[in-house]
N, C-alpha and C positions, 0 to 999 in steps of 0.2 A: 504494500500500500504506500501510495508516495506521499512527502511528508512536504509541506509547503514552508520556506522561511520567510519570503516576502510577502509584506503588508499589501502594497502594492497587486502581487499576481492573486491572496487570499481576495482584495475590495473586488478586482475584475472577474473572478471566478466568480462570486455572490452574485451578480450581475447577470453576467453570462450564463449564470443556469436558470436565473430567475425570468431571463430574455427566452429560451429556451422552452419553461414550461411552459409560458402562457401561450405557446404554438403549436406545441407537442401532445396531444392526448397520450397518457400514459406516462406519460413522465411525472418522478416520482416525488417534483415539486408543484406537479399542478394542482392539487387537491390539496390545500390549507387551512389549520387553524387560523380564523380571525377574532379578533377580541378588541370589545367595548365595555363601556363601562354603564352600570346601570345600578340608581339609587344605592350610589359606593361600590357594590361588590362587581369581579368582573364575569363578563357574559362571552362564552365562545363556540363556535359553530364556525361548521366548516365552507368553504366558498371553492368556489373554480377561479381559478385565478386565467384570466383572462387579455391581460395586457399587462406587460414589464418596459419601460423604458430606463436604460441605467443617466440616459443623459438630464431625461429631466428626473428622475430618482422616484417615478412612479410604479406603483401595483395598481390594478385596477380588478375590477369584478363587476357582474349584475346583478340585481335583487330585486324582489318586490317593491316599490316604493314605502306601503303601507308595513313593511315588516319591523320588528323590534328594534333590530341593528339601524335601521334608518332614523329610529326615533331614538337611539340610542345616541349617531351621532350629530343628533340636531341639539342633544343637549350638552354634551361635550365631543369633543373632535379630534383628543388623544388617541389613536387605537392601536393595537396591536399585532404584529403577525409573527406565526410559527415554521417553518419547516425543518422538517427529518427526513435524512435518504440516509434507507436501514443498510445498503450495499457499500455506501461511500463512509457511513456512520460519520456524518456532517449533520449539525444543528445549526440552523439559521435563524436568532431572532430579532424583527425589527418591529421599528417603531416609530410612530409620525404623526400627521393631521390628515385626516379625511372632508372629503369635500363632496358633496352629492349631486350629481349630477338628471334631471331630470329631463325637461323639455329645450334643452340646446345642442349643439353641436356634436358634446361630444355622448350624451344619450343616443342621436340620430344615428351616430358615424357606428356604435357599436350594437346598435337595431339591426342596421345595416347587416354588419359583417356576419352576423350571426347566423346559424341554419337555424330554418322554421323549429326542428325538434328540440332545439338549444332554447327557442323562448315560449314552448307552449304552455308551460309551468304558470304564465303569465295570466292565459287564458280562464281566469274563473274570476268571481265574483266576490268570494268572500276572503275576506284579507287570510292571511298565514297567522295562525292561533285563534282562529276562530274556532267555539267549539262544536263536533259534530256528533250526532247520534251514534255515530257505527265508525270504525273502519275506513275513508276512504279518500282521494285527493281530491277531489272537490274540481276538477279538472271539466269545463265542458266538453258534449258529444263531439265537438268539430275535431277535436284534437286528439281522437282517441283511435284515433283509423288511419293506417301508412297510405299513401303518403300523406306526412302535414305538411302545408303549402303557405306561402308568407301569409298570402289569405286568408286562409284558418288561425291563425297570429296576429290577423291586425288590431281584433280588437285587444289586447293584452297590453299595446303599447303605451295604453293610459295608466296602465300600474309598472312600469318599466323603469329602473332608475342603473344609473350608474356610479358604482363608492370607488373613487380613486384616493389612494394616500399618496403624498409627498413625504418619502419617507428622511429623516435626518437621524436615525441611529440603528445601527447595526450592529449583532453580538455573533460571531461565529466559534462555532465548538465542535473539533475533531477528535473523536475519539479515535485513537492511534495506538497499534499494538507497543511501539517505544516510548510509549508515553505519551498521554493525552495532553491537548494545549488546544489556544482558547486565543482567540482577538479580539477586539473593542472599534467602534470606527463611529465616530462624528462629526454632523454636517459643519463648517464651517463658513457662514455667510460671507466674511471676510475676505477667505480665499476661494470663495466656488468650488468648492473639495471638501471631501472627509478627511478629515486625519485619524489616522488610527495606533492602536498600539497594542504590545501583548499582555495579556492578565492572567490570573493563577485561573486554572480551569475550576 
């Protein structure tokens, strides 16, 4: 297993993989803990991670408008994220401000990009924690039949939202047969760079 010395090739690898899942199904950073905060305590659930840019330092995802996490960061805008790759045995955690994204640009651009089957989750009525008699996703008939077609999806896009973080801290943690070790890396407005450094794992 190769063992990384530079701060440097560690921030671009983070990057690099996180560029990586949000294009890759199956890849074993694309399915993530995300975490909000709610009346104190913290709240986590998983997201598809959907968009990484390392240049502007974003994550991005879709979700319900009407869901908890939305209203979670409309009250605060701290949030969180996790990743673990169990083959590489690398831990990635970072941290920022969320921003939500509804009826502009960058909503539309990732409506857009999406397959019908990617947004029919969208298609129902009753917000996410509503509660139900039985069993079942609450999903209307249109979208329960192959193929789903943007059409069967349009009306969803009125509950459509997009949570991008700006992320400005970063904690990476390799667990290494010669001994495990640990990074640290924060944003620095000043220089438009993270600086980083190593800490006790």
């Amino acid at each position: 297993m190769h063992r990384f010395s530079s701060l440097d090739t560690v921030r671009q690898r983070i990057w690099h993989r996180l560029e990586a899942a949000a294009t890759e199904p199956g890849h074993p950073l694309r399915v993530l803990p995300f975490g909000t905060e709610q009346g104190g305590a913290p709240h986590l659930r998983m997201v598809v991670l959907r968009d990484a840019d390392a240049d502007e330092r974003v994550l991005a995802f879709h979700t319900d408008r009407r869901s908890q996490k939305v209203a979670d960061i409309r009250d605060r805008e701290r949030v969180a994220w996790l990743a673990w790759d169990p083959d590489t045995k690398e831990q990635i955690r970072l941290q920022g401000t969320a921003s939500i994204h509804l009826d502009d640009a960058i909503a539309d651009e990732m409506w857009a990009a999406e397959s019908p089957r990617s947004l029919d989750v969208y298609v129902r009525e009753a917000a996410p924690g509503t509660p139900l008699p039985a069993p079942e996703d609450g999903l209307e008939e249109t979208v329960k039949t192959d193929p789903v077609t943007r059409d069967d999806v349009s009306d969803g896009r009125q509950y459509f939202a997009v949570v991008r973080t700006v992320i400005d801290e970063m904690d990476w943690l390799h667990l290494h047969p010669e001994g495990h070790y640990r990074a640290q890396f924060q944003f620095d407005p000043d220089q438009e760079g993270f600086d980083g450094g190593w800490v006790v794992p």
